[in-house]
DRENDO-1510 file (C-alpha; in Angstrom, 1 decimal, always signed):
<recs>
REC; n; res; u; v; w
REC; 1; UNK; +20.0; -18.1; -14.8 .
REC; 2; UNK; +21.4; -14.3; -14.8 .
REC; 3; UNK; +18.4; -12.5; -13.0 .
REC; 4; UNK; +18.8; -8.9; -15.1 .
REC; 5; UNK; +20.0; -10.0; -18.1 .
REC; 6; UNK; +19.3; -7.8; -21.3 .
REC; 7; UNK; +17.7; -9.9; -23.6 .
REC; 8; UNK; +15.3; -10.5; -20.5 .
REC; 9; UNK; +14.8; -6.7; -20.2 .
REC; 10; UNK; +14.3; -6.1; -24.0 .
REC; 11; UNK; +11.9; -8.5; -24.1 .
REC; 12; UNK; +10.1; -6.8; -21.0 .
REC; 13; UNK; +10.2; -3.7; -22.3 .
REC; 14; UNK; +8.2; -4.5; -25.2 .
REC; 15; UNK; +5.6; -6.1; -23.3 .
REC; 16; UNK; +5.3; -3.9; -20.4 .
REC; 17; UNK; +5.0; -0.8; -23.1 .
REC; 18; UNK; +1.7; -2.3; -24.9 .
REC; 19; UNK; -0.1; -2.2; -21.0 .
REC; 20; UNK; +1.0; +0.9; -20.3 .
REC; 21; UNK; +0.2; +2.3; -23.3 .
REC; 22; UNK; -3.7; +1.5; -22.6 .
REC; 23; UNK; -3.4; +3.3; -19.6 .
REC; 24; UNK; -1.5; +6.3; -20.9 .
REC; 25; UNK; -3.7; +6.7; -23.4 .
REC; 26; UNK; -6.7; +7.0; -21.1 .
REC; 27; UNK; -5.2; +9.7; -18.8 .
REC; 28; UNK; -3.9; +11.7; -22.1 .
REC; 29; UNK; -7.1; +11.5; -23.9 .
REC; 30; UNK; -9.3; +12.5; -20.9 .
REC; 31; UNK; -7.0; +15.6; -19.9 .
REC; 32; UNK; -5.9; +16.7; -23.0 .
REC; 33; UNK; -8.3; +15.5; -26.2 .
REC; 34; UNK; -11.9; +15.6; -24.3 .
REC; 35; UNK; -12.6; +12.1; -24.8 .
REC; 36; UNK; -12.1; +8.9; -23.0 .
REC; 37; UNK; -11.3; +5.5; -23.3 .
REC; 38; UNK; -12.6; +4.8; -19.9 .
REC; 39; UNK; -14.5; +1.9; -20.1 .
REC; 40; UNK; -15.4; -1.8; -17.8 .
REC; 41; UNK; -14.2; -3.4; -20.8 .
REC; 42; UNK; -10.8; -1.6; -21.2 .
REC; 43; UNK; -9.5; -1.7; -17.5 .
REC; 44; UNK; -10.4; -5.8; -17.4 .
REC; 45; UNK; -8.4; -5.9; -20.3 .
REC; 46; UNK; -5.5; -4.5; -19.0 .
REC; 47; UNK; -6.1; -6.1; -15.7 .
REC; 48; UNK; -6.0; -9.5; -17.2 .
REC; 49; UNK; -2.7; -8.5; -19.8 .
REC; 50; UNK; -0.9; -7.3; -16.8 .
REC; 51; UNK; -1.7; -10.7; -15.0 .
REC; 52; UNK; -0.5; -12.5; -17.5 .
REC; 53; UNK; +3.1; -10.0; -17.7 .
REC; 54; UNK; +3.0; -11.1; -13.5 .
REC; 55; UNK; +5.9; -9.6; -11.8 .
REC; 56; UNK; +6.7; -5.9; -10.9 .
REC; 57; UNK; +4.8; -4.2; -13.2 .
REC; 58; UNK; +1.5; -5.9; -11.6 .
REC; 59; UNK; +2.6; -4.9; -7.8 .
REC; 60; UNK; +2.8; -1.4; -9.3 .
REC; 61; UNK; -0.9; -1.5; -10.7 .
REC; 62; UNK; -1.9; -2.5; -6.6 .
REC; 63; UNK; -0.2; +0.5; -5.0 .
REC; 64; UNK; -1.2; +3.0; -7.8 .
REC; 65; UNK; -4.8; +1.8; -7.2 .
REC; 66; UNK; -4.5; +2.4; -3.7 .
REC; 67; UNK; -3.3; +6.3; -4.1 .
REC; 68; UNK; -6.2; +8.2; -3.8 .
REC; 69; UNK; -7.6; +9.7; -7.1 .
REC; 70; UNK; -4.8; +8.3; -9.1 .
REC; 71; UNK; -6.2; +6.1; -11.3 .
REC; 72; UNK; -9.8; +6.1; -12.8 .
REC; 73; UNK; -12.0; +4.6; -10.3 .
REC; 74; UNK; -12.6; +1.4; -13.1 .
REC; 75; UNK; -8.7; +0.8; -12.9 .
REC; 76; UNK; -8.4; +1.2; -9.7 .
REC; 77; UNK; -11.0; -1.7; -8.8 .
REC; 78; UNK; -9.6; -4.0; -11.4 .
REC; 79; UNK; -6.2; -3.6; -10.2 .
REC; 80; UNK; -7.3; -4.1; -6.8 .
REC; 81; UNK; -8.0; -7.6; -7.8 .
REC; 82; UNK; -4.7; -8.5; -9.8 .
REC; 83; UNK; -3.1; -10.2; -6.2 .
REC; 84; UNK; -5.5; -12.8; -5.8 .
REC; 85; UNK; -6.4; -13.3; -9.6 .
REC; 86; UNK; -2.9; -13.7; -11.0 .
REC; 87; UNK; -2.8; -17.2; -13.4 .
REC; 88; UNK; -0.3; -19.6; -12.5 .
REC; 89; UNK; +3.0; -20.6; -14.2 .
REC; 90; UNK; +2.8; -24.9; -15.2 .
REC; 91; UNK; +4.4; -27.6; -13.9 .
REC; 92; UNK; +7.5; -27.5; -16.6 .
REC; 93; UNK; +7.9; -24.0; -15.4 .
REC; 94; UNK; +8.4; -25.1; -11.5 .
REC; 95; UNK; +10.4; -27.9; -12.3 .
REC; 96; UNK; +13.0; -26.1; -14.0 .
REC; 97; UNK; +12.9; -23.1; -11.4 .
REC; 98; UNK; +13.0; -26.0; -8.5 .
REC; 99; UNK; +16.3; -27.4; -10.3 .
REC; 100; UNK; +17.6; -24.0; -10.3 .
REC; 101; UNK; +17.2; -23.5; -6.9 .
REC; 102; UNK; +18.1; -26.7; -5.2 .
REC; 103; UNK; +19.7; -29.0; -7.6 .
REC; 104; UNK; +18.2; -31.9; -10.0 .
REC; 105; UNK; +17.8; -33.9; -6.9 .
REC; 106; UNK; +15.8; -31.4; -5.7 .
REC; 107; UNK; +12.2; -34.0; -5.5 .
REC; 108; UNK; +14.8; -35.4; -2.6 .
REC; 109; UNK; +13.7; -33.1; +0.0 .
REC; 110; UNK; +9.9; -33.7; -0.5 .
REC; 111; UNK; +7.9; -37.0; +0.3 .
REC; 112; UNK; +4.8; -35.0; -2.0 .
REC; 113; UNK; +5.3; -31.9; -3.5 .
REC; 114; UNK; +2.0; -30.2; -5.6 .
REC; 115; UNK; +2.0; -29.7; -9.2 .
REC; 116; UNK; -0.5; -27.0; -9.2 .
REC; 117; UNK; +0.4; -23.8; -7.3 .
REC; 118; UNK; -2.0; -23.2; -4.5 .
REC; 119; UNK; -1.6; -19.1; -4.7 .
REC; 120; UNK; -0.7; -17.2; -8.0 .
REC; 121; UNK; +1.1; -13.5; -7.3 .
REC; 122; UNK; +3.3; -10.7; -8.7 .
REC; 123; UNK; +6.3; -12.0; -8.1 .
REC; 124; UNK; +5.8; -15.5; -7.4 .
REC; 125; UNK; +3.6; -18.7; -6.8 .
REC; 126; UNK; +3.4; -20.8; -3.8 .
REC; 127; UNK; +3.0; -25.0; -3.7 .
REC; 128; UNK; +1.9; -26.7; -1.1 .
REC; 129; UNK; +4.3; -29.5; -0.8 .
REC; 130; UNK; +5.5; -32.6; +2.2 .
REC; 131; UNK; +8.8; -32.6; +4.4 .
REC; 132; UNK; +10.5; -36.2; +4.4 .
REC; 133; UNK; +9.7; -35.7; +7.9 .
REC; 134; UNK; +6.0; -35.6; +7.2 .
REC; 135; UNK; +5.4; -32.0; +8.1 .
REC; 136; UNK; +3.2; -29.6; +5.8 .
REC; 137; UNK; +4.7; -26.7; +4.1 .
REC; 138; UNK; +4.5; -23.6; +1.7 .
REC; 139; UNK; +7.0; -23.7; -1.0 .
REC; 140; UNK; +6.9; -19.6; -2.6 .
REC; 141; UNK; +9.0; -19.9; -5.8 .
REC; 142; UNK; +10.1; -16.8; -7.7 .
REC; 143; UNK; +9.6; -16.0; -11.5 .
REC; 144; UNK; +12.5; -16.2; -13.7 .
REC; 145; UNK; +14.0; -13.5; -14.9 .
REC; 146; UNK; +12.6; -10.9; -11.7 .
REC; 147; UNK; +15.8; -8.6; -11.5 .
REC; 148; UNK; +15.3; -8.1; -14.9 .
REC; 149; UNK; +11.3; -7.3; -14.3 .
REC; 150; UNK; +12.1; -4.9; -12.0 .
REC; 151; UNK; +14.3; -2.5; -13.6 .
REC; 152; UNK; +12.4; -2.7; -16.8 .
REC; 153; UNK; +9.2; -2.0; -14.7 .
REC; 154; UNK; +10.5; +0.6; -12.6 .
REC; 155; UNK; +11.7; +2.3; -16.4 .
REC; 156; UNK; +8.0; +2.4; -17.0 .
REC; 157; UNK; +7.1; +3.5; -13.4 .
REC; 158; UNK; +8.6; +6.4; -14.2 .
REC; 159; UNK; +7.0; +7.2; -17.4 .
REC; 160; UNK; +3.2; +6.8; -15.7 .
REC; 161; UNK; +4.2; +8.6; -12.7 .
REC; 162; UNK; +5.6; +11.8; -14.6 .
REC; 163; UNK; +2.7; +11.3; -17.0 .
REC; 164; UNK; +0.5; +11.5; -14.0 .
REC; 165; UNK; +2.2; +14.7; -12.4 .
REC; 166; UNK; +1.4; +16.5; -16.1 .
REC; 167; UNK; -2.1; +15.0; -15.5 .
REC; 168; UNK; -3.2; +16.4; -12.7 .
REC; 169; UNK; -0.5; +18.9; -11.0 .
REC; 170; UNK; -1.7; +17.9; -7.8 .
REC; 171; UNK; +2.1; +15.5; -6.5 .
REC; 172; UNK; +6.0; +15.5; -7.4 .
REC; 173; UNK; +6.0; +11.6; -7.8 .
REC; 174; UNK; +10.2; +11.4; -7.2 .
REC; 175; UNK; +9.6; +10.1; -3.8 .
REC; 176; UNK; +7.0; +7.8; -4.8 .
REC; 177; UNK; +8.9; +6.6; -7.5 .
REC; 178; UNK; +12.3; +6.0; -5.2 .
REC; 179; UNK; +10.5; +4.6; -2.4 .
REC; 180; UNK; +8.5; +2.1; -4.8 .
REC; 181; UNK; +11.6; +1.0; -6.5 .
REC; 182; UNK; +13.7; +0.5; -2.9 .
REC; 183; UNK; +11.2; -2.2; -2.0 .
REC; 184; UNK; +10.5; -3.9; -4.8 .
REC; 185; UNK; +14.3; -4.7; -5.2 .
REC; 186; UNK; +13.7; -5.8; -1.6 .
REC; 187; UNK; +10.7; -8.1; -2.7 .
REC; 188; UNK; +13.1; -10.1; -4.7 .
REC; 189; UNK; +15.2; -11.3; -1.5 .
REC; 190; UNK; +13.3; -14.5; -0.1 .
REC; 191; UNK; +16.3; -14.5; +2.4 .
REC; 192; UNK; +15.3; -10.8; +3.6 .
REC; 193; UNK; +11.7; -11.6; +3.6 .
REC; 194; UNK; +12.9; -14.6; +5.8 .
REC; 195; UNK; +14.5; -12.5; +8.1 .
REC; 196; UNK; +10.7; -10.3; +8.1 .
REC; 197; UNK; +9.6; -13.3; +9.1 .
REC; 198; UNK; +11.5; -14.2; +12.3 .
REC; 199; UNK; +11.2; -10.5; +13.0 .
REC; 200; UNK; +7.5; -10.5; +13.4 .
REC; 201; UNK; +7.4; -13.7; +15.0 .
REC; 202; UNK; +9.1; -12.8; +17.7 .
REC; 203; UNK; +7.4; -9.0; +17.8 .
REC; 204; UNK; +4.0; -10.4; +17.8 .
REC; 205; UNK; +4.7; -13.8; +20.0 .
REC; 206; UNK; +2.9; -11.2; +22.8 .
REC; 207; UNK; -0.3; -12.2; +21.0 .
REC; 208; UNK; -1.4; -15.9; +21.0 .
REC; 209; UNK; -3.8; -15.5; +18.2 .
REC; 210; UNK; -1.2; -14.7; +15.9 .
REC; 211; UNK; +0.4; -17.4; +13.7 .
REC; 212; UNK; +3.8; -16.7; +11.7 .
REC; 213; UNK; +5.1; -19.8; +9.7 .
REC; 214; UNK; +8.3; -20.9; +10.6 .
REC; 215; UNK; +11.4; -20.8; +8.0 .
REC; 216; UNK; +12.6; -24.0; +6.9 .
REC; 217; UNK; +16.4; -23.0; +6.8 .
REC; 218; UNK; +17.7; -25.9; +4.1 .
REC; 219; UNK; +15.4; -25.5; +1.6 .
REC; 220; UNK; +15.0; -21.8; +1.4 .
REC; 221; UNK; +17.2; -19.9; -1.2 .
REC; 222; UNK; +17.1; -16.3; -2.0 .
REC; 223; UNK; +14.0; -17.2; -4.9 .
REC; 224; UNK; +12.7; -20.4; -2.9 .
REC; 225; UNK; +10.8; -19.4; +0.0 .
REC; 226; UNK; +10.0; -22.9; +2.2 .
REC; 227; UNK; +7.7; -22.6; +5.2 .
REC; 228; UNK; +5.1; -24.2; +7.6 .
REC; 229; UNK; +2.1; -24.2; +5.9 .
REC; 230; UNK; -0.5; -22.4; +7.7 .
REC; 231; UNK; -4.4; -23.7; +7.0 .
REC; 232; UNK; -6.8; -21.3; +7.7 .
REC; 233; UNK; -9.9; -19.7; +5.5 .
REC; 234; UNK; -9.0; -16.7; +3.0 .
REC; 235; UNK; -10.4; -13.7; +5.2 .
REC; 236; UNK; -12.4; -12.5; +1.7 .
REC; 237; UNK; -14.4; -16.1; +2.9 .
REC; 238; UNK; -15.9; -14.6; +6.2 .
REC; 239; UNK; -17.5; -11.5; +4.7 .
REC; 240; UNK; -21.0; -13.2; +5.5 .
REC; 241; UNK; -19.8; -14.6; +8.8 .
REC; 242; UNK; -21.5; -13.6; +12.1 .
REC; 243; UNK; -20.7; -10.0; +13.2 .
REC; 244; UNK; -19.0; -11.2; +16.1 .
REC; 245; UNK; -16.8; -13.5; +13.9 .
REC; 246; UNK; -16.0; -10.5; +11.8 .
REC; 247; UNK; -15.3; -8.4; +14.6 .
REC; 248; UNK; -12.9; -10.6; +16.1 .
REC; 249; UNK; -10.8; -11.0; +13.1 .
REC; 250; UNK; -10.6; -7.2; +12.5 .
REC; 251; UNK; -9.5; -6.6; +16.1 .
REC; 252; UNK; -7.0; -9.4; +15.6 .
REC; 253; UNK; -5.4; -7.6; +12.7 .
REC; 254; UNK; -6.2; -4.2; +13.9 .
REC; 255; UNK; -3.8; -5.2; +16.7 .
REC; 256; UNK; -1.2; -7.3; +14.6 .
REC; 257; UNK; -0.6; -4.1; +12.3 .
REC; 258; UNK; -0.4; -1.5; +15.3 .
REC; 259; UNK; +1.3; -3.4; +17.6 .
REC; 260; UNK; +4.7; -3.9; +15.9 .
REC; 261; UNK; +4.6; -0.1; +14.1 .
REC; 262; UNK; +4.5; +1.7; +17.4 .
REC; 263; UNK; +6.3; -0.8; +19.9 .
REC; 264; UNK; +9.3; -1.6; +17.1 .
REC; 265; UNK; +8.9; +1.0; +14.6 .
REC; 266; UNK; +8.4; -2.0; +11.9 .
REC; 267; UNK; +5.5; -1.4; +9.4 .
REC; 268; UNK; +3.6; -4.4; +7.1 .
REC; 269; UNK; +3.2; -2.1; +4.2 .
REC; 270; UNK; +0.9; -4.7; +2.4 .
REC; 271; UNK; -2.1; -5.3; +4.3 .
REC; 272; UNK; -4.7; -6.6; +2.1 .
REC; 273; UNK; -6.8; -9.9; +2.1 .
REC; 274; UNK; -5.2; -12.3; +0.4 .
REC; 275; UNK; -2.1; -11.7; +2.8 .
REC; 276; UNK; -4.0; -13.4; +5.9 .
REC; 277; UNK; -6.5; -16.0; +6.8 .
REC; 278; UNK; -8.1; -17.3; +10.0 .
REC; 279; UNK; -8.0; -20.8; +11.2 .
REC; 280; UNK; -10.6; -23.0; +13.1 .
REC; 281; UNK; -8.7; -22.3; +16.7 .
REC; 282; UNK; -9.3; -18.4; +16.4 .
REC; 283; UNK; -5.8; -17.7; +14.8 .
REC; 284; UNK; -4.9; -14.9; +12.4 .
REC; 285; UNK; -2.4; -16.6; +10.1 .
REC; 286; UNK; -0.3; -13.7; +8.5 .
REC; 287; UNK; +1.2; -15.4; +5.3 .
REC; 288; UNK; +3.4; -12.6; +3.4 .
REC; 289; UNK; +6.4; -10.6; +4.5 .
REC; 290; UNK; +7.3; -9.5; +1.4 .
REC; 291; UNK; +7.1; -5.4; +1.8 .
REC; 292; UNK; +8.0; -4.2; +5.4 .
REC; 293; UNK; +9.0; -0.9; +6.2 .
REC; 294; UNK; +11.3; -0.1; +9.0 .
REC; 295; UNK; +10.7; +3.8; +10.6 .
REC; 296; UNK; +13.0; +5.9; +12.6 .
REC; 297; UNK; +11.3; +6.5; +16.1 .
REC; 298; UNK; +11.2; +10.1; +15.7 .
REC; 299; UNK; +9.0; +9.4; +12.5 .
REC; 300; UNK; +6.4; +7.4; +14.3 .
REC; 301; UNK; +6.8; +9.8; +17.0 .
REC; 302; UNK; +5.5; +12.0; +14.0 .
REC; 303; UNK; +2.9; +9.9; +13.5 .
REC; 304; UNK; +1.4; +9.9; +16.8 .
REC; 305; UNK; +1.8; +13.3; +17.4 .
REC; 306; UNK; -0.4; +14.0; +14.4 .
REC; 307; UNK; -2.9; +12.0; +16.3 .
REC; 308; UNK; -3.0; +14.0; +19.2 .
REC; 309; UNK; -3.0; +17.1; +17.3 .
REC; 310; UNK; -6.3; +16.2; +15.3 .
REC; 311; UNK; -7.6; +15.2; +19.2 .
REC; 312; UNK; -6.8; +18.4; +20.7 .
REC; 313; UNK; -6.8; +20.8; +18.1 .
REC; 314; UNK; -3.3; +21.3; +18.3 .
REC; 315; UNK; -2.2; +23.2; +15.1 .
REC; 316; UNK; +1.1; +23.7; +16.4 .
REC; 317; UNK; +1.6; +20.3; +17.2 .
REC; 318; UNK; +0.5; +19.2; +13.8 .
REC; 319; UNK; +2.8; +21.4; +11.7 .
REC; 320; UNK; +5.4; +19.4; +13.7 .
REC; 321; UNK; +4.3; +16.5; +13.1 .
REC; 322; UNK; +4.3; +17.4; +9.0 .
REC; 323; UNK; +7.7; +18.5; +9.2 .
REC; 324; UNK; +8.8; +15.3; +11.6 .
REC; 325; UNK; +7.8; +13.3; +8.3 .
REC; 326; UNK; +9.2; +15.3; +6.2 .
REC; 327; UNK; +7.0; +17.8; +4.6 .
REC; 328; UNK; +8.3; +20.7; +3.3 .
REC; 329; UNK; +7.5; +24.7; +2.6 .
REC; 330; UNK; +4.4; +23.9; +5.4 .
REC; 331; UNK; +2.7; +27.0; +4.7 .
REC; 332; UNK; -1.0; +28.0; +5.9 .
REC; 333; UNK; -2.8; +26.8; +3.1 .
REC; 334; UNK; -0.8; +23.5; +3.1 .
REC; 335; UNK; -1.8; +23.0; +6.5 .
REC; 336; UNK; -5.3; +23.0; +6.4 .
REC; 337; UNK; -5.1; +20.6; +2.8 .
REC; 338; UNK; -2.8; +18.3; +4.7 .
REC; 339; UNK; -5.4; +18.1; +7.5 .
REC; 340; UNK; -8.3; +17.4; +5.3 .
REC; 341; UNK; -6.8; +13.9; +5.0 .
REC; 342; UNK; -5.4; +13.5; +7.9 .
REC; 343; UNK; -8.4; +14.0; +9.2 .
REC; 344; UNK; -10.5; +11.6; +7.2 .
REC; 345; UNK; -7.9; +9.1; +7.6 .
REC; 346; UNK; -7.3; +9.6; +11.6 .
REC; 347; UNK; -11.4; +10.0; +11.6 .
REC; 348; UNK; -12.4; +6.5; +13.2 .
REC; 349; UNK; -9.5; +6.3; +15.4 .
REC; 350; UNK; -10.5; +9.6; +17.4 .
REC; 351; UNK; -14.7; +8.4; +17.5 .
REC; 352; UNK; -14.9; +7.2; +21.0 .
REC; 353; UNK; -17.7; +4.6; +19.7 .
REC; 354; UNK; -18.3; +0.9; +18.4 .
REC; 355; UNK; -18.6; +2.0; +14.6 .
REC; 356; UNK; -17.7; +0.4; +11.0 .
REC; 357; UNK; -14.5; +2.5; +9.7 .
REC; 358; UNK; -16.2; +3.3; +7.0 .
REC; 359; UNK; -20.0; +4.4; +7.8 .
REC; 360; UNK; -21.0; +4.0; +4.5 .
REC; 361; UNK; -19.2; +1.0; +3.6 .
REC; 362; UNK; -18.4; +2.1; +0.1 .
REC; 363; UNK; -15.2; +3.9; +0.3 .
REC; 364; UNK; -17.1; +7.1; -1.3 .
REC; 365; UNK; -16.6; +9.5; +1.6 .
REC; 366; UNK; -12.4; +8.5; +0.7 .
REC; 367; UNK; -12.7; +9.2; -3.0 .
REC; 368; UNK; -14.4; +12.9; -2.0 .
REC; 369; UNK; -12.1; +13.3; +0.2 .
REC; 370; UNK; -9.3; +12.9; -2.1 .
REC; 371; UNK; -10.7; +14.5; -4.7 .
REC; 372; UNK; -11.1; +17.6; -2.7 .
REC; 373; UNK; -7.7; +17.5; -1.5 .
REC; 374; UNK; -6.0; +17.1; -5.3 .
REC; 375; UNK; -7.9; +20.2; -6.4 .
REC; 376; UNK; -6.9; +22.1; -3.5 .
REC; 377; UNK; -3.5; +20.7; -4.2 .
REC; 378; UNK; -3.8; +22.0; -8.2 .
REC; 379; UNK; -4.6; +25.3; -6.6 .
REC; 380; UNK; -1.7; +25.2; -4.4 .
REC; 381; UNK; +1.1; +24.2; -7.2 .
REC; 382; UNK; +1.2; +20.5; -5.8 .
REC; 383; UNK; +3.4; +19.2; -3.2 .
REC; 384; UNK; +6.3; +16.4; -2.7 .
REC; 385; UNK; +5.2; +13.8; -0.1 .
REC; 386; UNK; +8.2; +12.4; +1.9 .
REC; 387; UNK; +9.5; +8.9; +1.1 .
REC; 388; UNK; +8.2; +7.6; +4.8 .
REC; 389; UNK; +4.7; +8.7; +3.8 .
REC; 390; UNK; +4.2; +6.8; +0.5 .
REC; 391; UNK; +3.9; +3.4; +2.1 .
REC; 392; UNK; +2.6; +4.5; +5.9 .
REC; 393; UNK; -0.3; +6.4; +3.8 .
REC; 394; UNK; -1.0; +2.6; +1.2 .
REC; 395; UNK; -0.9; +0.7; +4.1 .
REC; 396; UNK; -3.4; +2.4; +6.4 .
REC; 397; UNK; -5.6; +2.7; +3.0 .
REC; 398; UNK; -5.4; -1.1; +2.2 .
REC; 399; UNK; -5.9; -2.2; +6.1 .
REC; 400; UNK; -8.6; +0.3; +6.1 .
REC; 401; UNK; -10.4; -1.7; +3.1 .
REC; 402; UNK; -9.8; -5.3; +4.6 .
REC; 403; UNK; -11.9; -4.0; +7.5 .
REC; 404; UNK; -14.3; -2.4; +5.5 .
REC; 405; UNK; -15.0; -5.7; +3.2 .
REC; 406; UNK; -15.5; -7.4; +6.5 .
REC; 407; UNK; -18.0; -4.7; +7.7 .
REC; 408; UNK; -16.3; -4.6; +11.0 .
REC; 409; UNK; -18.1; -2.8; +13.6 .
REC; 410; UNK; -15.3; -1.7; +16.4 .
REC; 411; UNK; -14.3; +0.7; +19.2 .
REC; 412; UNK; -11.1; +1.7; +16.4 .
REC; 413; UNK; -10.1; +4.3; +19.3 .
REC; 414; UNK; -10.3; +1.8; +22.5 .
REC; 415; UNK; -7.8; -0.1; +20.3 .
REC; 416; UNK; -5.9; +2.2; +19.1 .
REC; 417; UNK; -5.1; +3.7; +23.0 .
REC; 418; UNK; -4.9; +0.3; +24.4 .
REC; 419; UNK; -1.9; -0.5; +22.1 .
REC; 420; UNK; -0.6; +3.2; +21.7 .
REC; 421; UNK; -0.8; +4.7; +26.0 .
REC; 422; UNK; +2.4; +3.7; +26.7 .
REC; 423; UNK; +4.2; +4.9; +23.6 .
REC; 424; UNK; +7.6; +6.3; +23.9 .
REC; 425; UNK; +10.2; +6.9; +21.4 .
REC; 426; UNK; +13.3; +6.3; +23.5 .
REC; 427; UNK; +11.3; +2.5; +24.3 .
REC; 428; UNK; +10.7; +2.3; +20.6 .
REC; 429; UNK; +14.3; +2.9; +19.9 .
REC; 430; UNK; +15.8; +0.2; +22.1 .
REC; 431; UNK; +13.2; -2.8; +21.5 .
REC; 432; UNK; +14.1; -1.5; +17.5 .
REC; 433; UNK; +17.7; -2.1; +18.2 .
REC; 434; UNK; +17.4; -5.5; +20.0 .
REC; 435; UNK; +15.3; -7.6; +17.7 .
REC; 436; UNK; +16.9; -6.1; +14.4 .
REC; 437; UNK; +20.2; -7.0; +16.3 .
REC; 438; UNK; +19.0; -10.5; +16.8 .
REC; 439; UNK; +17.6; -11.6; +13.9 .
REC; 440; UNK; +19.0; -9.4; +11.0 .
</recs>
């Protein structure tokens, strides 16, 4: 099966244009006409035809909805959901694919292996299925016809994202765009995401509460994905848990996310729910390696140093750390926007208290935030964000809203110190070097 053929791409073109369409038409109308299509009804809709498209295109909708103001606030919530919602392909559909991947014999590897997918995403599915050893795995099979998904999506990409500069005037989407497309074409390589995998299990064996299934080598292919299968409850399950349940499960991934981003320099750029759940032992099972992000030193250097610039005061300090990451033409005015969300995103990581990350548990505060900073943006003629900060900036959003949907109440700042005192970029550099060496 060729994987970017063009009668795969033709026919994803025409599909992927009706979606966008709806959406296009909702931005246009509401900026240039005075009326809007902006409705419950309409972003379901859409929600439900880009579930149905699966693939790129859907991955796309999650990390538009997690850039702040971007979307409508209706499509941003349904597109939220698409991860988690996203129907299933049949059984004809994975027996074919299965063929594909390991031969018409390919039932001979499995004593049971599930007809019914057991998780529905973007890019694939995953089956829960038996070794002939007896031992319980996680078989993630990829959609057909994915290379071709991609380049058709990322075609379209393009068309919302300069749609949405001429929208608002607030961002020069290039980056955005590059930096979206880089990892998606990564997304596609179960043997890469393999390699993630091994990665953070060894990076996070310092923590005993973390669980990272293990590879199984001879059945994996680079769009068959076999692992350990993990059991453990969906984390969206324990939002009515005991505090002290919730809290624990928040400081568990509060420590899993920091931990390998300022010790190795290696960022999981898709925290959201349905990427971990929690077993009856205390474990945090982290069940997707799909979109990693590896930083140079100096950048998470930048990062940090940002942090202690907010602390202190330090404008100097922060104008470094803008241009460490790659900001450009930092003039006063800049400055101070930049800081507005730097500040509102650093905000509960410099409160020296036990406190929810979001005292109003609504995410309302954020949107404000935001929408102060784009019209101050509008005002300033807009501004290109670095390729680093596109998926450093989704990822502390998205782990952000896992914590708030579990109403975590923490010391974020005793956490943060605990896994950040000892920082240094030289250290950073060399445990880098040694695990990629390793196991890439």
């Amino acid at each position: 099966m060729k994987e970017d053929s063009l009668s795969g791409r033709i026919k994803r073109y025409t599909n992927v244009t009706t979606a966008v369409s709806g959406l296009m038409a909702r931005l246009v109308g509401d900026r240039y006409l005075g009326f809007s299509i902006d409705t419950p009804q309409h972003a379901e809709s859409l929600k439900e035809t880009l579930g149905h498209l699966k693939g790129p295109l859907m991955k796309i909708a999650q990390i538009l909805a997690t850039v702040p103001d971007m979307l409508p606030r209706e499509y941003a919530t349904a597109f939220l959901e698409l991860q988690s919602n996203a129907p299933p392909m049949g059984w004809p559909f994975v027996k074919r694919r299965m063929q594909a991947e390991l031969g018409k014999d390919w039932r001979n590897y499995f004593l049971e292996f599930e007809p019914n997918a057991s998780a529905a995403a973007s890019l694939g599915q995953v089956h829960k299925a038996m070794s002939q050893e007896g031992r319980l795995l996680a078989c993630k099979l990829q959609y057909p016809e994915m290379g071709s998904a991609v380049e058709a999506d990322l075609k379209q990409l393009k068309f919302v994202l300069k749609s949405f500069e001429v929208y608002s005037g607030t961002l020069d989407t290039e980056n955005l765009q590059v930096e979206i497309g880089d990892r998606l074409r990564e997304e596609l390589d179960y043997l890469l995401e393999a390699k993630h995998m091994r990665i953070f299990s060894e990076i996070l064996s310092v923590f005993p509460f973390a669980e990272v299934p293990q590879v199984i080598d001879e059945i994996t292919t680079n769009r068959l994905l076999s692992m350990s299968w993990l059991e453990g409850e969906k984390l969206l399950t324990l939002i009515d848990a005991p505090q002290e349940l919730r809290n624990e499960v928040s400081s568990s991934l509060f420590k899993v996310w920091y931990y390998p981003l300022y010790h190795y320099g290696i960022l999981h750029g898709d925290p959201h729910l349905g990427n971990y759940s929690w077993n009856t032992e205390g474990k945090l099972n982290l069940l997707d390696f799909g979109c990693i992000r590896i930083f140079k030193p100096s950048l998470v250097q930048g990062v940090l140093d940002l942090y202690k610039a907010l602390e202190k005061g330090d404008e100097e300090l922060a104008v470094h750390a803008y241009r460490t990451w790659g900001f450009k033409n930092m003039t006063k005015e800049l400055i101070e926007i930049l800081n507005l969300w730097a500040r509102f995103l650093y905000e509960p990581l410099l409160d020296d208290r036990v406190r929810p990350i979001d005292e109003a548990y609504s995410g309302d505060r954020g949107r404000k935030v935001a929408g102060a900073v784009f019209e101050a943006l509008k005002r300033q003629g807009g501004v290109k964000p670095p390729r680093e900060f596109v998926f450093m900036d989704r990822a502390a959003v998205g782990l952000g809203s896992v914590f708030m949907h579990l109403k975590a109440q923490l010391n974020w700042h005793e956490l943060f110190e605990e896994l950040t005192q000892n920082f240094s970029a030289i250290a950073l550099e060399t445990c880098q070097a040694q695990v990629l060496g390793k196991l890439m």
